[in-house]
C-alpha beads as a LAMMPS data file, in Angstrom:
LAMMPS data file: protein, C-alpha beads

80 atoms
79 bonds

1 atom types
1 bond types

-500.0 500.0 xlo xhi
-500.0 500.0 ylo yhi
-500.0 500.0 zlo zhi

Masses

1 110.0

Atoms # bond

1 1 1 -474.617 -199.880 -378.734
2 1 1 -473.164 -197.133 -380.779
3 1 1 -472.090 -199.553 -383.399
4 1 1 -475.840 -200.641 -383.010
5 1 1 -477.666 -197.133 -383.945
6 1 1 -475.631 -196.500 -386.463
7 1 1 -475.963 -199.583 -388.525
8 1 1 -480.067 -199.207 -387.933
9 1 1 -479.211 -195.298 -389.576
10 1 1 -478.105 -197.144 -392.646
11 1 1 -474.413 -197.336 -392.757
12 1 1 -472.715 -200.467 -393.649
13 1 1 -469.418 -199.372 -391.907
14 1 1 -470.611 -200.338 -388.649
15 1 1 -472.823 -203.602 -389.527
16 1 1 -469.371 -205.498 -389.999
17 1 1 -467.212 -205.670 -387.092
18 1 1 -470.778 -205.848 -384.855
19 1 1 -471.549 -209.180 -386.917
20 1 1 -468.235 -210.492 -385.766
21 1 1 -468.847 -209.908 -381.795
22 1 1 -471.219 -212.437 -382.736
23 1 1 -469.209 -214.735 -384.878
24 1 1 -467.662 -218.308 -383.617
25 1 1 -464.734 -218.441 -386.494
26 1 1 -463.577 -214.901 -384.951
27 1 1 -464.609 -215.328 -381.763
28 1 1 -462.375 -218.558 -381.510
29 1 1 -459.784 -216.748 -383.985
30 1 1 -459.235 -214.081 -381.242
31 1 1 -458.976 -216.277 -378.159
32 1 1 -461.754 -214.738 -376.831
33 1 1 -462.680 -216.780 -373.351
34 1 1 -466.531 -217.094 -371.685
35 1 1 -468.081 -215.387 -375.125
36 1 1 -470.790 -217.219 -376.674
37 1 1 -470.982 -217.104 -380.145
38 1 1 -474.365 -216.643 -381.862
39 1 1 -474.838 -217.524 -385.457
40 1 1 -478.146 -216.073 -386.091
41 1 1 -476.940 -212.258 -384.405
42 1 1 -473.570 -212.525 -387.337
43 1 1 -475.798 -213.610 -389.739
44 1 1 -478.090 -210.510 -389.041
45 1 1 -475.489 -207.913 -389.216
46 1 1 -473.003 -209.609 -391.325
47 1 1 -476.372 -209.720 -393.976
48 1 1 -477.406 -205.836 -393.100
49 1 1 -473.127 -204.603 -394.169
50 1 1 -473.455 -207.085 -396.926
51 1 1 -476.919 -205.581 -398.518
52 1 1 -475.396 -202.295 -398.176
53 1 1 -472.236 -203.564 -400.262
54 1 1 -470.071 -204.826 -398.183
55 1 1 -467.947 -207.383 -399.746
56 1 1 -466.253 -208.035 -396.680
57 1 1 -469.910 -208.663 -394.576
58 1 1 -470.580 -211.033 -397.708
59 1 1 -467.057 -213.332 -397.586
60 1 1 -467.866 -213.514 -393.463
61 1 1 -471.581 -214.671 -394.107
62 1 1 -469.954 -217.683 -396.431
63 1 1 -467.993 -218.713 -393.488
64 1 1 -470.261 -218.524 -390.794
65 1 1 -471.452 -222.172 -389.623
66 1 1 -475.173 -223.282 -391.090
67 1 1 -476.110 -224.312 -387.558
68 1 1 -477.084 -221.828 -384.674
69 1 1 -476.544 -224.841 -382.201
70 1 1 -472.800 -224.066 -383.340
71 1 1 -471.364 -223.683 -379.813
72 1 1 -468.386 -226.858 -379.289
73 1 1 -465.426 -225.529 -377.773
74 1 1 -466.158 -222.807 -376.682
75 1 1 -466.227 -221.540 -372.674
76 1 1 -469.732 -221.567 -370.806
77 1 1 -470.280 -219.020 -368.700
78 1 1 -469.862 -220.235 -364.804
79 1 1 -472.904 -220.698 -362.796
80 1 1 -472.958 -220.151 -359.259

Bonds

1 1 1 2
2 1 2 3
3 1 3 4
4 1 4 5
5 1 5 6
6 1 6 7
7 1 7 8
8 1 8 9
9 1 9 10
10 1 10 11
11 1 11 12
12 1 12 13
13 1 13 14
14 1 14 15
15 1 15 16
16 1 16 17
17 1 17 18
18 1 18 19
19 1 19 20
20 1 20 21
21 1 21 22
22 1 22 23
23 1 23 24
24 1 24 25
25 1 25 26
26 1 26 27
27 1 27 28
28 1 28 29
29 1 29 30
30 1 30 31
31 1 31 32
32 1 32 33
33 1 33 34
34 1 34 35
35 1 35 36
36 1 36 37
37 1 37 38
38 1 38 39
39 1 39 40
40 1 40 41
41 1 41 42
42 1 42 43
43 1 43 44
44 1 44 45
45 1 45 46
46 1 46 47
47 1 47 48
48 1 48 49
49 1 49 50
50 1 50 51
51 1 51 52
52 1 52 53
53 1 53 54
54 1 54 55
55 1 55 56
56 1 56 57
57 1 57 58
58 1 58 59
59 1 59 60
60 1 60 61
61 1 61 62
62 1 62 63
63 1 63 64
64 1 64 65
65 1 65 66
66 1 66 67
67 1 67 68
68 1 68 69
69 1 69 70
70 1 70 71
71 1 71 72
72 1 72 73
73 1 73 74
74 1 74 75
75 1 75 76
76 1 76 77
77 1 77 78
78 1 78 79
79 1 79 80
């Protein structure tokens, strides 16, 4: 959340790693288990840090899958 308001107050700093909570390549990267990735929430922030010159947001947005239906193997979350 803090990461959040501050990258809505303008700084880039804060747009990048919240782009990659939402990212599959470092969601699977880091062995994260029952996280859905969402394409279109990267692609949001990961486009914010890169219009405020991040180079780093900008190499992560080439990467990023051109499907939001990107979701194979990964964990679902359980349902009762």
């Amino acid at each position: 959340m803090l990461f959040e308001l501050a990258a809505n107050a303008g700084s880039a700093d804060p747009a990048l790693p919240l782009g990659s909570t939402y990212d599959p390549n470092v969601i699977k990267r880091l062995g994260a288990i029952m996280v859905k990735p969402d394409v279109e929430n990267a692609r949001k922030w990961y486009q914010l840090a890169a219009d405020r010159g991040s180079a780093a947001a900008s190499l992560q947005l080439a990467n990023l899958p051109q499907s939001r239906r990107y979701c194979s193997g990964f964990a679902q979350p359980m349902r009762a």
